[in-house]
C-alpha positions as CSV (number, residue, x, y, z in Angstrom):
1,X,-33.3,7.4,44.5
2,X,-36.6,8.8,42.6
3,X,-38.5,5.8,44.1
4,X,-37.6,7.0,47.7
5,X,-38.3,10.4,47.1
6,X,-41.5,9.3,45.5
7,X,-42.5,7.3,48.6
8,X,-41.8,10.3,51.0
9,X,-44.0,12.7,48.6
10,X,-46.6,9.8,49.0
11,X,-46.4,9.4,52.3
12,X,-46.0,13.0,53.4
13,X,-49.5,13.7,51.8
14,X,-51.0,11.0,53.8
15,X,-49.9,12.6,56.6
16,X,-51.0,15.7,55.7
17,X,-54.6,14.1,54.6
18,X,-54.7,12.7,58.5
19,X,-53.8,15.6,59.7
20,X,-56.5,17.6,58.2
21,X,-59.2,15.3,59.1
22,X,-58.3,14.8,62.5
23,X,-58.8,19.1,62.6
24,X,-61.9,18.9,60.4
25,X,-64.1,21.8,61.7
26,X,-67.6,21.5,63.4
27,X,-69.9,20.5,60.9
28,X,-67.8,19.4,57.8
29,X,-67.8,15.6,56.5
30,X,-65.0,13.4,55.6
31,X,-65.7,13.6,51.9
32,X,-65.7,17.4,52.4
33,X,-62.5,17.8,53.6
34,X,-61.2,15.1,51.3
35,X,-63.2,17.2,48.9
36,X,-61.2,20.3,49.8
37,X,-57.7,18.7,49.6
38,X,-58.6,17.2,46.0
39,X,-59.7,20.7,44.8
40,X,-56.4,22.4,46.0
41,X,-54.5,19.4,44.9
42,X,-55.5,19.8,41.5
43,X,-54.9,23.9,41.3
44,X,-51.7,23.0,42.8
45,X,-50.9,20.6,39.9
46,X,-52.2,22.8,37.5
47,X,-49.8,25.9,38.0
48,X,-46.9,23.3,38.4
49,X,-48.2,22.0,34.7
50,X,-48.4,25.6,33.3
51,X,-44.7,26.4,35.0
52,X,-43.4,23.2,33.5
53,X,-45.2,23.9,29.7
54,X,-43.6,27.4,30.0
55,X,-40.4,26.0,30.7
56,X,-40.2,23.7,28.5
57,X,-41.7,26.5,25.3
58,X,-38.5,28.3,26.1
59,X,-36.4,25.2,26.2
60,X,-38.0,24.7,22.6
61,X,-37.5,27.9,21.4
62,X,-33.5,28.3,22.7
63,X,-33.4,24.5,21.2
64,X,-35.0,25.4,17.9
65,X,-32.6,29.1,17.6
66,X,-29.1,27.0,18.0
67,X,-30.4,24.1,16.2
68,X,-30.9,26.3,12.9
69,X,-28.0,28.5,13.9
70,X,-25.7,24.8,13.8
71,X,-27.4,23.9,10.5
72,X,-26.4,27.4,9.1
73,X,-23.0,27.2,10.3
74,X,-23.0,23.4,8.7
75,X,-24.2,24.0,5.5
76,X,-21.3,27.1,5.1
77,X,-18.8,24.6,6.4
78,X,-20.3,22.0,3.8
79,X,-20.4,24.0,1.0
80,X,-16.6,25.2,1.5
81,X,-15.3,21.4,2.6
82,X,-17.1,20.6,-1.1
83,X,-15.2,23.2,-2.9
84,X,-11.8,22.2,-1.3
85,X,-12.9,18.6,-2.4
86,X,-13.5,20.0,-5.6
87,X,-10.4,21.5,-6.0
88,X,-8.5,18.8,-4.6
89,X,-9.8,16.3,-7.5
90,X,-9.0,18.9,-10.1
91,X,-5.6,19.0,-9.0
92,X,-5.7,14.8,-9.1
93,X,-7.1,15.1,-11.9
94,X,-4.4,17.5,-13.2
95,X,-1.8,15.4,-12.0
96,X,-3.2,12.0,-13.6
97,X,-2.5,14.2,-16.6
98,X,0.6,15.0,-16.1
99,X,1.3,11.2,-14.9
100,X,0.1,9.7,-18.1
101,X,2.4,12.3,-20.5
102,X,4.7,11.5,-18.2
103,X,4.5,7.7,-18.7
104,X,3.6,8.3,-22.4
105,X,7.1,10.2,-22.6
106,X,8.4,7.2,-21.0
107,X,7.0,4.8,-23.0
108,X,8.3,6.4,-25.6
109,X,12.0,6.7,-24.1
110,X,11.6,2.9,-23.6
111,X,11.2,2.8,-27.6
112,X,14.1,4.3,-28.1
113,X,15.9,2.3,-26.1
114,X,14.6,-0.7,-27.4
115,X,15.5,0.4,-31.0
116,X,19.4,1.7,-29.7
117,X,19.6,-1.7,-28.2
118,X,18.5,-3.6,-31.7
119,X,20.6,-1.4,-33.5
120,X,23.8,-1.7,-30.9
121,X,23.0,-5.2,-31.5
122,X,23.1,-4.9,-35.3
123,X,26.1,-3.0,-35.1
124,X,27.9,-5.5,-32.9
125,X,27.2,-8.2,-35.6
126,X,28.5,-6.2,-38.0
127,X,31.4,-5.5,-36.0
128,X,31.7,-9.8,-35.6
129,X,31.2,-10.5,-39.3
130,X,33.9,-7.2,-40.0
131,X,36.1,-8.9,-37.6
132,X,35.7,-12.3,-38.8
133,X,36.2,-11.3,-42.3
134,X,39.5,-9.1,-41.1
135,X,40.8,-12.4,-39.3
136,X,39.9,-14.3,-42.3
137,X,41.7,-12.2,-44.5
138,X,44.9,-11.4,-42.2
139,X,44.5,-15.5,-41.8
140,X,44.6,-16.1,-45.4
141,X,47.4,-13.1,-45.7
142,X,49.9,-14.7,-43.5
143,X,48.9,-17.9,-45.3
144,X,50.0,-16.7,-48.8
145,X,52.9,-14.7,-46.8
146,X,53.9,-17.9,-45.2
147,X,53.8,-19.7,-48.7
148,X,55.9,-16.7,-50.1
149,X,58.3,-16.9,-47.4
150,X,58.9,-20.2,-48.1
151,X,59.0,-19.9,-51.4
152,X,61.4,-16.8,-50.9
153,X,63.6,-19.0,-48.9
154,X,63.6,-22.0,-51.3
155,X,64.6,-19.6,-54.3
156,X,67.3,-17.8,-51.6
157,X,68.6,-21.5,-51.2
158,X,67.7,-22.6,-54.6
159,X,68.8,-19.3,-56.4
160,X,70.8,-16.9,-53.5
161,X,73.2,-16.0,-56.2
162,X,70.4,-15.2,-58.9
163,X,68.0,-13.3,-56.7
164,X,67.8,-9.9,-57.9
165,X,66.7,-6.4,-56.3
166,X,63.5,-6.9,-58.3
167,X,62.5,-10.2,-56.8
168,X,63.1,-8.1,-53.5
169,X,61.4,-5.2,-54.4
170,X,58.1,-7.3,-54.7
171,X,58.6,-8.9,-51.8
172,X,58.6,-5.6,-50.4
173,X,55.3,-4.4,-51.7
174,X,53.3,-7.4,-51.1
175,X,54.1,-6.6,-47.1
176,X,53.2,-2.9,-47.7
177,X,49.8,-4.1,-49.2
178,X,49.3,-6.6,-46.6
179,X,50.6,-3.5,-43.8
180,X,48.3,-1.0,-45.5
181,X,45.3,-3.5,-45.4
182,X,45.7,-4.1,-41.7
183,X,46.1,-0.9,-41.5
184,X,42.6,0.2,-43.1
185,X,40.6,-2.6,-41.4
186,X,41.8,-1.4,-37.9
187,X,40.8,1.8,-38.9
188,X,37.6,1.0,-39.7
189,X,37.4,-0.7,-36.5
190,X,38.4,1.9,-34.4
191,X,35.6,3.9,-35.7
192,X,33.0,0.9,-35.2
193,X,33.8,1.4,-31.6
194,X,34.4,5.3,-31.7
195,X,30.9,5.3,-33.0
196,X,29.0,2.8,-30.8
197,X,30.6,4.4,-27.7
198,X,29.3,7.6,-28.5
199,X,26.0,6.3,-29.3
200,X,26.0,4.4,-25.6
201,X,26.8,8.2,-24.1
202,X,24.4,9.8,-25.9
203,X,21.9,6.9,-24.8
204,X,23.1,7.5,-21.0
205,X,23.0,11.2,-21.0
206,X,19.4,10.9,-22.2
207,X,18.1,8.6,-19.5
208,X,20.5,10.7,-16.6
209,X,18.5,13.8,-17.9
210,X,14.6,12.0,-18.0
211,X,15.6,10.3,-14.6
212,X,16.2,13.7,-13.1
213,X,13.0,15.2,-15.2
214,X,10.5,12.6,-14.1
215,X,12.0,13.0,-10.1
216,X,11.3,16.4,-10.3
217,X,7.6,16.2,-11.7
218,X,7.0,13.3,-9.3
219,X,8.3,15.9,-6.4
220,X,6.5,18.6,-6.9
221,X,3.3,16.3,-7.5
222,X,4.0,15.3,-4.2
223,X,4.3,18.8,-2.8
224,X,1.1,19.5,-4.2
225,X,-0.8,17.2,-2.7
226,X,1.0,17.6,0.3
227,X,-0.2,21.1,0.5
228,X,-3.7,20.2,-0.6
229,X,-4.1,18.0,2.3
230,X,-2.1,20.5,5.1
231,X,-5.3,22.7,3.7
232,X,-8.1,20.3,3.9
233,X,-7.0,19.2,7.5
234,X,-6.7,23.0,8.6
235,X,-10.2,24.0,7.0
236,X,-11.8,20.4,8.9
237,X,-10.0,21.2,12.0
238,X,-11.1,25.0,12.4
239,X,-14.3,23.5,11.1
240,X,-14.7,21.0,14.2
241,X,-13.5,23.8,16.6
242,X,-16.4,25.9,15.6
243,X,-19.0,23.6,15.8
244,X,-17.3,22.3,19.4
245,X,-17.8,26.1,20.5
246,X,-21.6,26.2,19.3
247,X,-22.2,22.3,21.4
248,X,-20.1,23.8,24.7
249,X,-22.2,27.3,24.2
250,X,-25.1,25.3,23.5
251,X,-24.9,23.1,26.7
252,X,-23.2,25.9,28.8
253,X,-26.8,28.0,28.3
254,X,-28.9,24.7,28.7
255,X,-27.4,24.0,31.8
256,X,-27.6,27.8,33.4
């Protein structure tokens, strides 16, 4: 398209050149006609120069005006996206804090743990050996009460008409020291396992009320940064909208 109209320009000023020639007046040359058109030629092109450096000085100076205008209005926006960037890695900052007491205090708990376990562990041994030696000993009690029965019965055979309220009277206490032994060991038992349940409920409680301690923290960490980032994208999107105004504004006046 620019080549054609450049050809018509061209061509039109041939014309125009053939034209004046043909109605050169009485007494003028060739080259002083040509002379002429040159000479108005170039004045033409000169005020077309100075309209077009004028032009384009304003063009500068409109350019230059929202060019430092847009770096004003970038550096503000800088400086405030840097102190929301600031503040956000204070507040990670913050919460790595808070993260690493937190994991301390869990470390810790896991500790604990690990030392209810070994002594649950201990205590359940000792419950074993207690109940092994309790078997033992009820084992070797009905042993001896077996042997005594027996012997009780060969003497009631042997002797039914000589046994005495004595012999039966001893009887009778060695099965209320064997009753009041069992009676002790499963005593002692009972509290072996009153004990290590309330030791495993104490244990339970503990972890129910970290587990609902640490989901909180963890929460509200997340509701921080939540909000943190809800800001940053509001500041960066009224950010972009302002500097989308300036562009249209910018290109709205360039184009008028």
């Amino acid at each position: 398209m620019k080549q054609n109209d450049l050809n018509k320009s061209s061509l039109k000023q041939y014309e125009d050149v053939i034209e004046a020639l043909k109605n050169k007046e009485f007494g003028q040359t060739v080259f002083d006609v040509l002379q002429n058109i040159f000479l108005e030629e170039k004045e033409n092109t000169k005020l077309k120069y100075e309209n077009l450096v004028d032009q384009i000085e304003k063009i500068k100076i409109y350019f230059d005006e929202k060019v430092d205008a847009l770096k004003n209005n970038t550096h503000e926006n800088l400086v405030e996206i840097k102190y929301y960037l600031d503040q956000l890695n204070k507040n990670n900052k913050e919460n790595a804090a808070e993260n690493n007491t937190l994991k301390d205090d869990f470390c810790a708990l896991q500790d604990d743990i690990l030392k209810l376990k070994k002594q649950k562990e201990e205590n359940i041994n000792i419950m074993k050996t207690s109940m092994r030696t309790y078997f033992d000993k009820i084992k070797n009690m009905l042993n001896v009460m077996n042997t005594n029965v027996e012997s009780i019965q060969k003497e009631l055979i042997t002797y039914k008409e000589n046994n005495t309220i004595e012999n039966k009277k001893k009887n009778i206490e060695i099965l209320q020291i064997i009753n009041d032994e069992n009676e002790k060991l499963n005593k002692r038992l009972e509290e072996s396992f009153n004990s290590l349940n309330k030791d495993i409920r104490e244990i339970n409680e503990y972890i129910s009320c970290f587990k609902d301690s640490v989901t909180n923290s963890v929460k509200d960490i997340e509701q921080k940064i939540e909000i943190n980032i809800k800001e940053i994208d509001k500041k960066f999107h009224t950010i972009s909208i302002n500097q989308k105004q300036l562009l249209d504004d910018f290109y709205t006046s360039e184009k008028s």
